[in-house]
N, C-alpha and C positions, 0 to 999 in steps of 0.2 A: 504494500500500500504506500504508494506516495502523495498523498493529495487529502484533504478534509476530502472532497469527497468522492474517492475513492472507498478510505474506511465505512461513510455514509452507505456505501453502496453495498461494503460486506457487510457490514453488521444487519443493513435490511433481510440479507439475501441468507444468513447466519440461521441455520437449523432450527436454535435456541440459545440465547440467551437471556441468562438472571442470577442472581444469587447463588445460585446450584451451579450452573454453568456459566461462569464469568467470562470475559475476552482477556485476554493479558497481552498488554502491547510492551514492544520493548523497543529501545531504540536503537536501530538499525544504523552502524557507521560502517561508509562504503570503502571500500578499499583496503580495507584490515584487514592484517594478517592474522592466523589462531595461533597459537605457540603452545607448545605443553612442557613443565618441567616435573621428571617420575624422578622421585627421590627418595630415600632413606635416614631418616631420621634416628636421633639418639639422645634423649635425654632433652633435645628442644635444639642440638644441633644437627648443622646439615653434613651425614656424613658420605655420602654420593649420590648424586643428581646425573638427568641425564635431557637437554634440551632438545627439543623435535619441533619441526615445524609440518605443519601444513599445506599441502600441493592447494588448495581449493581457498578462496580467502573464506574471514570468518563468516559464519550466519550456517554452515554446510556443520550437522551433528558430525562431534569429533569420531564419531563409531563410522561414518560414512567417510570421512578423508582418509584422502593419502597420507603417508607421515613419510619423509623424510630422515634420516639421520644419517651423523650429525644435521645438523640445518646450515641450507644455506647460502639463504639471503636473507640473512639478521644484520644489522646493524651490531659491533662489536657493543656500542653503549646497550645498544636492547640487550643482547645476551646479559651484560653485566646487572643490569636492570632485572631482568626476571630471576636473575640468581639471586639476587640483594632478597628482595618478597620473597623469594620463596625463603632464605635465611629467616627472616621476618616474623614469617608465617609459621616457620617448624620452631622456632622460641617462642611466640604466644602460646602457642598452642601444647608446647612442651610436646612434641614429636617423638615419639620411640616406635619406629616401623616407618615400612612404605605409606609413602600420598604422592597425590597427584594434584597438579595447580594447572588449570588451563588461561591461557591469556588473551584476551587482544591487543595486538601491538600495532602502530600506524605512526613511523617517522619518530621514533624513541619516545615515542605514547604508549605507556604500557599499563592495562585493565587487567585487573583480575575477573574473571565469569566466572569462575567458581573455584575450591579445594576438595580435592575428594581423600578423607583419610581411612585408603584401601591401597593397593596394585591396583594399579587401571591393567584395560587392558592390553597397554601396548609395554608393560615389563615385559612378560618372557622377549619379545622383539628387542627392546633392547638391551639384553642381558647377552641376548644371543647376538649380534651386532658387536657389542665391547668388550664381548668373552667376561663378563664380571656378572655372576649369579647374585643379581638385587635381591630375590626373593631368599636366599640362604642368610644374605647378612641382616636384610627386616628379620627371620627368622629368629637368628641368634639374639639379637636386639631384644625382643619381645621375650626372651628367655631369661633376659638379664645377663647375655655373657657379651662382655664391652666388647667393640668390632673400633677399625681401625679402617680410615676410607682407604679404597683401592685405587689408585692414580688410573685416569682417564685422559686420552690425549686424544681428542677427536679432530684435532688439525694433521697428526701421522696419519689417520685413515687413506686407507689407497683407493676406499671404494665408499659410494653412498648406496646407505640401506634402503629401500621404502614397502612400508606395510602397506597393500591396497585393500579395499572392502571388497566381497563380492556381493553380487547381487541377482536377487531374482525375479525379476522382472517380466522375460519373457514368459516365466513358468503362471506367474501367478494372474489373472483375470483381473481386469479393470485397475490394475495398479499404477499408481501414477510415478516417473521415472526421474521427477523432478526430486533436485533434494533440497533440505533445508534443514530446522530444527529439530525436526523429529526425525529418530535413526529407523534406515530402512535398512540397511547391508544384513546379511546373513550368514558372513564368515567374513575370514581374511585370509589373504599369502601373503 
């Protein structure tokens, strides 16, 4: 929806809404990028992170994009930027295990959209990408046996990784191919 009225025209045309069923509008900045940093946490510090971007800009569910790794076309200040928050964020929050902080970034403007404090699910990808098993040192963490971060050097990389979604589209009947907010993908490679 770009326009009053535009939205006039959904919300007429809208199944139902009310109270039960509200509209939630969000604001839509074009040209953004999504970024995610999967990290491990210890005690509220950050003890390996790992940045990924985005093939699709932002507004595309992050279960439907491509991811990237390392990323790369960040701005060095963005990278340093979502590292800082995501530090940030795993001492408020006092961190011991894996999360996941997804971002919008546009020109070293960088949003937080959400923190998820799990494995998303593009650890095992990048564990297997950096040869560094994220999910055994969350493990340990969460055990209480103190872990020590593993050095990452995603600038040696000689190759870029990317996770794609798939999707089933042709199989499924009246389904729409468009994506957006809501995740349609039904695997990945």
């Amino acid at each position: 929806v770009n326009s009053n009225e535009e939205l006039e025209r959904f919300l007429r045309t809208a199944a139902v809404v009310s109270r039960d069923y509200p509209v939630v509008i969000s604001k839509y900045i074009s040209g953004a990028k999504e970024v995610e940093l999967d990290a491990v946490g210890q005690n509220g510090e950050l003890i390996n992170y790992a940045i990924a971007e985005h093939v699709e800009n932002a507004g595309v569910h992050s279960g439907d994009a491509s991811l990237l790794l390392p990323a790369q076309k960040l701005f060095v200040e963005t990278h340093r930027r979502v590292k800082a928050i995501g530090q940030k964020i795993c001492r408020a929050l006092k961190i011991s295990g894996p999360f996941n902080v997804q971002f919008m970034c546009k020109e070293n403007e960088v949003m937080v959209i959400e923190c998820n404090l799990r494995a998303s699910r593009s650890l095992p990808f990048i564990s297997k990408t950096y040869n560094v098993d994220f999910i055994t040192i969350a493990t340990r963490i969460m055990l209480n046996i103190p872990q020590r971060p593993v050095t990452i050097q995603p600038i040696d990389m000689d190759c870029i990784a990317a996770k794609v979604p798939t999707f089933s589209f042709s199989r499924l009947k009246n389904s729409d191919p468009r994506l957006g907010v809501e995740m349609q993908s039904t695997g990945e490679v």
